[in-house]
C-alpha positions in Angstrom: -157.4 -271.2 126.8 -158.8 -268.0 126.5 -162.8 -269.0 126.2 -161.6 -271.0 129.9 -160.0 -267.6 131.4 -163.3 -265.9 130.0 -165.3 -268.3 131.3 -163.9 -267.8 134.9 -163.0 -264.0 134.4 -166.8 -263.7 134.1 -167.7 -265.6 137.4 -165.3 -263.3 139.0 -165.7 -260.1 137.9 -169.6 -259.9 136.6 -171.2 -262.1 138.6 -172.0 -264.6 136.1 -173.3 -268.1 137.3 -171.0 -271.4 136.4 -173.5 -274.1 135.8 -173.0 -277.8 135.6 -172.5 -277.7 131.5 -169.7 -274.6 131.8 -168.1 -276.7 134.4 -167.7 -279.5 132.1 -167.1 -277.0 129.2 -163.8 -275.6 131.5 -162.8 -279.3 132.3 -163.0 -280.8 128.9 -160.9 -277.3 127.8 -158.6 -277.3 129.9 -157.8 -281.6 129.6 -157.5 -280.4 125.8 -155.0 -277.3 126.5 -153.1 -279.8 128.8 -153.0 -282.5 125.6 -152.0 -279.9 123.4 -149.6 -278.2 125.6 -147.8 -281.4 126.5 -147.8 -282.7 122.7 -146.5 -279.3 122.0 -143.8 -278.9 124.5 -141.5 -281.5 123.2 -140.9 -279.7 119.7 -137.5 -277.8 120.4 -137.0 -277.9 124.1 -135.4 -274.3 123.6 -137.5 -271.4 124.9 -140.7 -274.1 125.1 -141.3 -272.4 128.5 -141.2 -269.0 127.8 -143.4 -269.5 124.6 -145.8 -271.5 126.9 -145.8 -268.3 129.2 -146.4 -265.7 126.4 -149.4 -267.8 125.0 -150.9 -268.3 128.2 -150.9 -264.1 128.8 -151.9 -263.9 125.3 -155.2 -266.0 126.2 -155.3 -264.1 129.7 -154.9 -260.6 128.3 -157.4 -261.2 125.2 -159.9 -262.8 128.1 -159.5 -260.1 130.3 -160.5 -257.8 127.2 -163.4 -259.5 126.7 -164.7 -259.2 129.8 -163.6 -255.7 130.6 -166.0 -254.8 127.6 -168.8 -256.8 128.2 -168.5 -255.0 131.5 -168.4 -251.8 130.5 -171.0 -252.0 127.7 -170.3 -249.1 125.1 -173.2 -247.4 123.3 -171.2 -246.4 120.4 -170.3 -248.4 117.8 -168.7 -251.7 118.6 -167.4 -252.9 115.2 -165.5 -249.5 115.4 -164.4 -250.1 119.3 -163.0 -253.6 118.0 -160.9 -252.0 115.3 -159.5 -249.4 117.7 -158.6 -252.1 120.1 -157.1 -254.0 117.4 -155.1 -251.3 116.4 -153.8 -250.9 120.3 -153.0 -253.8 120.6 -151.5 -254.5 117.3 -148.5 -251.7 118.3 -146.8 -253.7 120.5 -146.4 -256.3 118.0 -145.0 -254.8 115.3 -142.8 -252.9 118.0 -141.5 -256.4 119.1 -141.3 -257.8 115.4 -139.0 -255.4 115.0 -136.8 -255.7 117.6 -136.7 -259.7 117.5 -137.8 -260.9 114.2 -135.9 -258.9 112.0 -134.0 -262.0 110.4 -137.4 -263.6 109.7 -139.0 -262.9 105.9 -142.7 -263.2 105.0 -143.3 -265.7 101.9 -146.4 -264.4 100.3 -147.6 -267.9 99.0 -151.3 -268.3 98.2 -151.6 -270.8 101.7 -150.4 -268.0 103.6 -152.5 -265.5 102.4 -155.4 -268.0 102.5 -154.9 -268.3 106.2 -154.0 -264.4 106.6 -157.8 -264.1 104.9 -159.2 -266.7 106.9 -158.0 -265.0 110.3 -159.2 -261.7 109.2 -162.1 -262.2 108.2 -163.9 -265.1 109.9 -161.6 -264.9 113.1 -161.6 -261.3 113.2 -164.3 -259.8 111.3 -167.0 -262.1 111.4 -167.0 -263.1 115.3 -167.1 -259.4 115.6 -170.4 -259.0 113.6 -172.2 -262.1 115.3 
């Protein structure tokens, strides 16, 4: 969702052009969120809304943060701005862990930490180099 909310974000707010290919970029995206959204809402019926909610401001927020720096260009470092703001934003988390995951333990298995790896350093550190 959050390459779609970029997408339009960007039209919005910076001026940016939709052509024909983003237009059928946003509609095959958003028939896939749809799919996965309505595959996914059937799992426990419990708070399925409200953890549909939270990860569509997730993709909002993280959209809106890409575009608010693009905007605002910074001439310092930006693999240093990207830490900070991943730090920011990473406060909040561990603030809400706390407060309603404390009955939940990590298992330090060698899949998780693959995956913890794989996050940090393709989805975090390498899409910040490229």
């Amino acid at each position: 969702m959050q390459p779609l909310a970029a997408l339009v974000f960007a039209a919005l707010l910076l001026g940016e052009t939709i052509t024909r290919w983003k237009v059928c970029a946003l509609l095959l995206g958003f028939i896939g969120v749809v799919l996965i959204a309505t595959g996914a809402s059937g799992c426990d019926g419990s708070n399925s809304l409200f953890k549909a909610a939270l990860a569509l401001v997730s993709s909002l927020s993280a959209a809106g943060g890409s575009i608010m720096f693009k905007k605002l260009r910074p001439e310092q470092n930006v693999i240093a701005l990207t830490g900070w703001q991943m730090i920011v934003g990473s406060l909040p988390l561990i603030g809400s862990s706390f407060l309603f995951e404390r009955q939940l333990t990590v298992r330090w298995t060698l899949v998780f930490i693959g995956i913890l790896l794989a996050l940090a350093l393709v989805g975090s550190a390498l899409t910040t180099v490229l």
